[in-house]
N, CA, C and O atoms as CSV, one atom per row, in Angstrom:
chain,resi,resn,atom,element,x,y,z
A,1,UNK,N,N,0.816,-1.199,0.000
A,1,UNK,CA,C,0.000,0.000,0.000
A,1,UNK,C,C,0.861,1.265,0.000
A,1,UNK,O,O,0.684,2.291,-0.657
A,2,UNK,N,N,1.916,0.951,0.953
A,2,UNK,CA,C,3.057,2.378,0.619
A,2,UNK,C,C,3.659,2.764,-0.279
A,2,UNK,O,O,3.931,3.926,-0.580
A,3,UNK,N,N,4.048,1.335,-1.036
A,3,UNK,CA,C,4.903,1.900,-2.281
A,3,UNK,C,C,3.398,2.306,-3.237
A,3,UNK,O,O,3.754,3.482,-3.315
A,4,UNK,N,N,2.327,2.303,-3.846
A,4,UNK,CA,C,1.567,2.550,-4.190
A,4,UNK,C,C,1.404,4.185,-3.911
A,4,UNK,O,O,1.537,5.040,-4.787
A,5,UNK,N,N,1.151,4.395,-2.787
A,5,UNK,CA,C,0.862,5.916,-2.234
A,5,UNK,C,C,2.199,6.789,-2.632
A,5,UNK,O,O,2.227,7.929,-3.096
A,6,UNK,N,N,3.317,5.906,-2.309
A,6,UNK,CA,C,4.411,6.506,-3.048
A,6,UNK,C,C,4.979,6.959,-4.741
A,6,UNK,O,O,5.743,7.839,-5.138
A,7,UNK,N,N,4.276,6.007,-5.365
A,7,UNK,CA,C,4.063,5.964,-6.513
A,7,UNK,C,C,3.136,7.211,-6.997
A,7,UNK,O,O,3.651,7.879,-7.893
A,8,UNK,N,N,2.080,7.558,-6.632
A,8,UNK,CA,C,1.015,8.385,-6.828
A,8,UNK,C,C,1.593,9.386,-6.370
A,8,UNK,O,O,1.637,10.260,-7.237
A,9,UNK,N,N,2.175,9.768,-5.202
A,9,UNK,CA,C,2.903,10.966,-5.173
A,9,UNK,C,C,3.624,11.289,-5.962
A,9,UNK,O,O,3.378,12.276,-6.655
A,10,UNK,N,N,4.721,10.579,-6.110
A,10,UNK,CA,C,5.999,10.579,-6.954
A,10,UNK,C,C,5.227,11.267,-8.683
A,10,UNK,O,O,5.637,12.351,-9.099
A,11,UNK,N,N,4.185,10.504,-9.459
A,11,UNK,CA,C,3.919,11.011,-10.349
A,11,UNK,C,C,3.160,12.371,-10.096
A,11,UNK,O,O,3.213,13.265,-10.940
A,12,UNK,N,N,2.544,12.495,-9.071
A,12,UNK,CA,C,1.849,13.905,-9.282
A,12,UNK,C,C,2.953,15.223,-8.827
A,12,UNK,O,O,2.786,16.431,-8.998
A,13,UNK,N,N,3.917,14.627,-8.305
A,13,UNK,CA,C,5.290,15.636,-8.739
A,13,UNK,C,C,5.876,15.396,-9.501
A,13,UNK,O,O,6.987,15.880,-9.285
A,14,UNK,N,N,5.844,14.763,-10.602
A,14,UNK,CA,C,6.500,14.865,-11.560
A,14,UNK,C,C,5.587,15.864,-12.305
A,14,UNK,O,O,6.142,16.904,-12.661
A,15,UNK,N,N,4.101,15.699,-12.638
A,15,UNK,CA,C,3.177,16.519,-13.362
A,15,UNK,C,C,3.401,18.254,-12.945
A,15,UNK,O,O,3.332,19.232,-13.689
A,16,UNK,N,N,3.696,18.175,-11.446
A,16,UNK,CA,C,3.814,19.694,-11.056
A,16,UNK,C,C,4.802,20.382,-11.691
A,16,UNK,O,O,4.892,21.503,-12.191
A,17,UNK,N,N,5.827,19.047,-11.494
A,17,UNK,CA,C,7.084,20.006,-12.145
A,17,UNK,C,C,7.312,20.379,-13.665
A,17,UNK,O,O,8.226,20.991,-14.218
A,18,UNK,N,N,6.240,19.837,-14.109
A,18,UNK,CA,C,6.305,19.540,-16.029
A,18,UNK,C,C,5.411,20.797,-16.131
A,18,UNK,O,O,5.692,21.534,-17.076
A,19,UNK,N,N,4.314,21.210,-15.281
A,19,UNK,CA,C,3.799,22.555,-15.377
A,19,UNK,C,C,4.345,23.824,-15.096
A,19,UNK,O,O,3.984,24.924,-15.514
A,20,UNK,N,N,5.436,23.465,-14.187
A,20,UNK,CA,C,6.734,24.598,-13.903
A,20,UNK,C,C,6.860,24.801,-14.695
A,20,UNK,O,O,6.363,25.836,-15.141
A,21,UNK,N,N,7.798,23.776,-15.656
A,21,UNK,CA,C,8.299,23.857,-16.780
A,21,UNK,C,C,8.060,24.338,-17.987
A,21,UNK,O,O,8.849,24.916,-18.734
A,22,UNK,N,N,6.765,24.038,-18.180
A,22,UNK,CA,C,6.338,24.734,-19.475
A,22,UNK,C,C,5.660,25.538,-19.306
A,22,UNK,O,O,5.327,26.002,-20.397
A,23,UNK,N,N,5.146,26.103,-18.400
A,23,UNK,CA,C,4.942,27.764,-18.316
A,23,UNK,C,C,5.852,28.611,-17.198
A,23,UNK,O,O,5.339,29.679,-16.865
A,24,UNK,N,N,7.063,28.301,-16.607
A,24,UNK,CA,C,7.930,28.926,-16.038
A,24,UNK,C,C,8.331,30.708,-16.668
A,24,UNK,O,O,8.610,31.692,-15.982
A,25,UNK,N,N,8.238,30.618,-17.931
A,25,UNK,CA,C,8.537,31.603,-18.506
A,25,UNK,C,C,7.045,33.058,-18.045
A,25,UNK,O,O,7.277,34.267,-18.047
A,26,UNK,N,N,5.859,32.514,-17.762
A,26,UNK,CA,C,5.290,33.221,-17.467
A,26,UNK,C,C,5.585,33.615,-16.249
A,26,UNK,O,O,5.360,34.805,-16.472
A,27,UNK,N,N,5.999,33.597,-14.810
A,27,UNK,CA,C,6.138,33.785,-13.913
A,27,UNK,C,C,5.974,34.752,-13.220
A,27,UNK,O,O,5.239,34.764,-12.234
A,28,UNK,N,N,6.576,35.619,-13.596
A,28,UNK,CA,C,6.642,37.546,-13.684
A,28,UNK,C,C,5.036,37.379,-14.002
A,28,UNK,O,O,4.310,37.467,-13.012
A,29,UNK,N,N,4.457,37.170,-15.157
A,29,UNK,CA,C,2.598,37.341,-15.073
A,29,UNK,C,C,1.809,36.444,-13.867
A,29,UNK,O,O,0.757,36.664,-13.266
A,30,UNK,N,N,2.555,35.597,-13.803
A,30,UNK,CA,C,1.584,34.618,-12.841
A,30,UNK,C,C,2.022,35.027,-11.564
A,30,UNK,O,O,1.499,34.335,-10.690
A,31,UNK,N,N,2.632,35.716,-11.214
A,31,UNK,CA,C,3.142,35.863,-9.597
A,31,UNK,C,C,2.532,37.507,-9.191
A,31,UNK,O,O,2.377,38.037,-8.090
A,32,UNK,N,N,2.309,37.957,-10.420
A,32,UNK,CA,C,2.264,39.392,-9.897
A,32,UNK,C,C,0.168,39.988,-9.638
A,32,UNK,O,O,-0.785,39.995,-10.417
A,33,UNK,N,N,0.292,40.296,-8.484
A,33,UNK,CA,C,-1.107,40.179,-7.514
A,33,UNK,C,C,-1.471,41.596,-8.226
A,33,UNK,O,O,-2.572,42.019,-7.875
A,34,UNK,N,N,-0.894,42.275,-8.994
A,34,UNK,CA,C,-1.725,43.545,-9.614
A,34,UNK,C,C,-2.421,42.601,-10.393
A,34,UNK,O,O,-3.631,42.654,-10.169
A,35,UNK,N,N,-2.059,41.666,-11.316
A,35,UNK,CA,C,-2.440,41.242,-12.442
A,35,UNK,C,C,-3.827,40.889,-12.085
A,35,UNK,O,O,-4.744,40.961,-12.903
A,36,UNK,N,N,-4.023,40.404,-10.525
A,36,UNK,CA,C,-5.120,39.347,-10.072
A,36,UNK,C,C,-6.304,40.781,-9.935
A,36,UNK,O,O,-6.104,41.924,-9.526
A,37,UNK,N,N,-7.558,40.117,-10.471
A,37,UNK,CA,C,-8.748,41.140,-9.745
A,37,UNK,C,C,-9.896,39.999,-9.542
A,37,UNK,O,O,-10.604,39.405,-10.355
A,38,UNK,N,N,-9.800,39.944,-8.279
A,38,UNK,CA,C,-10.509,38.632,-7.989
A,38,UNK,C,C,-11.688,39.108,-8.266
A,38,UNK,O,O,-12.475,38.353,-8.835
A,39,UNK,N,N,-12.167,40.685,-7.885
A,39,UNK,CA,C,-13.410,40.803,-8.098
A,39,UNK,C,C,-14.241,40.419,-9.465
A,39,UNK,O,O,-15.196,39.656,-9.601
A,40,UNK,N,N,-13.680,41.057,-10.233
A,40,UNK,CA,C,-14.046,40.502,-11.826
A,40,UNK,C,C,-13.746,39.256,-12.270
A,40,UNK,O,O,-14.456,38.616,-13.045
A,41,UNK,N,N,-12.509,38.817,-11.711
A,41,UNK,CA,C,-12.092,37.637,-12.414
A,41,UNK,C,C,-11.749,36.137,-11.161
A,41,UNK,O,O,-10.643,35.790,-10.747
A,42,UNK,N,N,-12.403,35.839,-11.000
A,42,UNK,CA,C,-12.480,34.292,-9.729
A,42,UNK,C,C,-11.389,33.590,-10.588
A,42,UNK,O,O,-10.331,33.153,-10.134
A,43,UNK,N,N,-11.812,33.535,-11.980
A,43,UNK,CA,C,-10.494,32.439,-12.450
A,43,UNK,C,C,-8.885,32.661,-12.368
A,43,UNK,O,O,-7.935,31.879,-12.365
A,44,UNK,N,N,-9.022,34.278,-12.293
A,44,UNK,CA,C,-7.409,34.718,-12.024
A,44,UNK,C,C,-6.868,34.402,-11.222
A,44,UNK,O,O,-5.750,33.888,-11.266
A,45,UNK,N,N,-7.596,34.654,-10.152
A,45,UNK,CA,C,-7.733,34.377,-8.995
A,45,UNK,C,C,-7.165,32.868,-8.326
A,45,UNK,O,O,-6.310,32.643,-7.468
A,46,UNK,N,N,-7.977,32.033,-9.065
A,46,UNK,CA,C,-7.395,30.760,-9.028
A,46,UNK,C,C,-6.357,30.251,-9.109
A,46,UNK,O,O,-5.784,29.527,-8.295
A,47,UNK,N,N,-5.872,30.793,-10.656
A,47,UNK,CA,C,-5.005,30.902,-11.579
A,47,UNK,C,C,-3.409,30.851,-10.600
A,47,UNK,O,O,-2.488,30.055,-10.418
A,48,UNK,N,N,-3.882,32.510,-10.070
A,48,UNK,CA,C,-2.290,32.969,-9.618
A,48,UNK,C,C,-2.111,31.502,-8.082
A,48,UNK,O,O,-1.333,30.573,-8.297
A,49,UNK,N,N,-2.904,31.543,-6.718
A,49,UNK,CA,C,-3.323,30.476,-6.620
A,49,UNK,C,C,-2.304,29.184,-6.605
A,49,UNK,O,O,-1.338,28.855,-5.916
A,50,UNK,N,N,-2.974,28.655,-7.652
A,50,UNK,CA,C,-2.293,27.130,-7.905
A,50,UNK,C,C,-0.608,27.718,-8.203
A,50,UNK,O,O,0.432,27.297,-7.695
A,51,UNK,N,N,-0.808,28.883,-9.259
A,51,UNK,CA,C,0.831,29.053,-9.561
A,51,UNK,C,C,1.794,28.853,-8.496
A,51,UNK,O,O,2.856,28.233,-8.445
A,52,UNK,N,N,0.986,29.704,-7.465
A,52,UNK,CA,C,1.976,29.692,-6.418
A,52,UNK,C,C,1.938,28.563,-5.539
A,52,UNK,O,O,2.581,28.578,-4.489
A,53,UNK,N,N,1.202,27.535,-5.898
A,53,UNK,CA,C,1.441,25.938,-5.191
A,53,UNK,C,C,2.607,25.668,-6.149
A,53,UNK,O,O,3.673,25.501,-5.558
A,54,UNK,N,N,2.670,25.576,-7.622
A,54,UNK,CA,C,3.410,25.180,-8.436
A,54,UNK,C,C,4.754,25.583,-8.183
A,54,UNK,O,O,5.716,24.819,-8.103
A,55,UNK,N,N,4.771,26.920,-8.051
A,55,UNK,CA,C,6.124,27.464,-7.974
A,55,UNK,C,C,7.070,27.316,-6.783
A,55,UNK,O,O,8.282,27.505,-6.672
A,56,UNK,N,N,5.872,26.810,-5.696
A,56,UNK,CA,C,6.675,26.706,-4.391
A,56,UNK,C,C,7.095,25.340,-3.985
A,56,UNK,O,O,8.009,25.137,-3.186
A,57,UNK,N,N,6.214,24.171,-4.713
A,57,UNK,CA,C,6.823,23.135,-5.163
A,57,UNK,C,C,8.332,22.700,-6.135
A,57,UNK,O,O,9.206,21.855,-5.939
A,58,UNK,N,N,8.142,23.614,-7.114
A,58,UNK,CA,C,9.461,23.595,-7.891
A,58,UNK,C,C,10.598,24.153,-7.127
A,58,UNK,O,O,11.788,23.839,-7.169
A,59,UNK,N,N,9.956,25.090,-6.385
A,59,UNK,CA,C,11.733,25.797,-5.548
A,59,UNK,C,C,11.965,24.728,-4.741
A,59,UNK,O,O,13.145,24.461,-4.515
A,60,UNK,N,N,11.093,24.032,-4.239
A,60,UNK,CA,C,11.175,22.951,-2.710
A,60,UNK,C,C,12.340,22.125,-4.040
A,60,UNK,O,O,13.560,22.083,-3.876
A,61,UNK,N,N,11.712,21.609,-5.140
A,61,UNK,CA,C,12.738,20.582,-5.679
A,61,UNK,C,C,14.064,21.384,-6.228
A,61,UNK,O,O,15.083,20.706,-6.356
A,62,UNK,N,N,14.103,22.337,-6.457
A,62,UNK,CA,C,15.583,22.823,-6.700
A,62,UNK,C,C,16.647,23.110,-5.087
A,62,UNK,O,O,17.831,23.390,-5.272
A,63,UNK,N,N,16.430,23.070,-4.478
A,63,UNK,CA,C,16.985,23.506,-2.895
A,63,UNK,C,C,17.190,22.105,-2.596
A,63,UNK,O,O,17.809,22.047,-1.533
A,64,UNK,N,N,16.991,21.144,-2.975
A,64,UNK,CA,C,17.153,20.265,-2.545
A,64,UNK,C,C,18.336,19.107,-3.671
A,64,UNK,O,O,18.996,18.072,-3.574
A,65,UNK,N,N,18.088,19.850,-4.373
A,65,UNK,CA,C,19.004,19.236,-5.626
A,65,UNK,C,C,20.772,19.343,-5.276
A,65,UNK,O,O,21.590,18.933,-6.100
């Protein structure tokens, strides 16, 4: 059951980091909270959000490298 749970982790960081990856270049847009207007926009909102799960995942795997 562990290596299983381990397995499922292991790939859903790999997926995080493949979304780093191919939108890393946006970063500067996705990080910056002017960009966000939650009022009008819930999806931006979201958006920036997950980025910053994404991005704070990818630094966790570079610091550790």
């Amino acid at each position: 059951m562990d290596m299983m749970i381990n397995d499922d982790l292991a790939a859903m960081y790999a997926a995080v980091l493949g979304v780093y990856d191919r939108y890393s270049h946006l970063d500067a847009l996705l990080s910056d909270p002017g960009w966000i207007d939650s009022d009008s926009s819930p999806q931006r909102r979201c958006l920036f959000d997950l980025w910053q799960v994404v991005r704070n995942i990818a630094q966790v795997q570079t610091t550790q490298q």
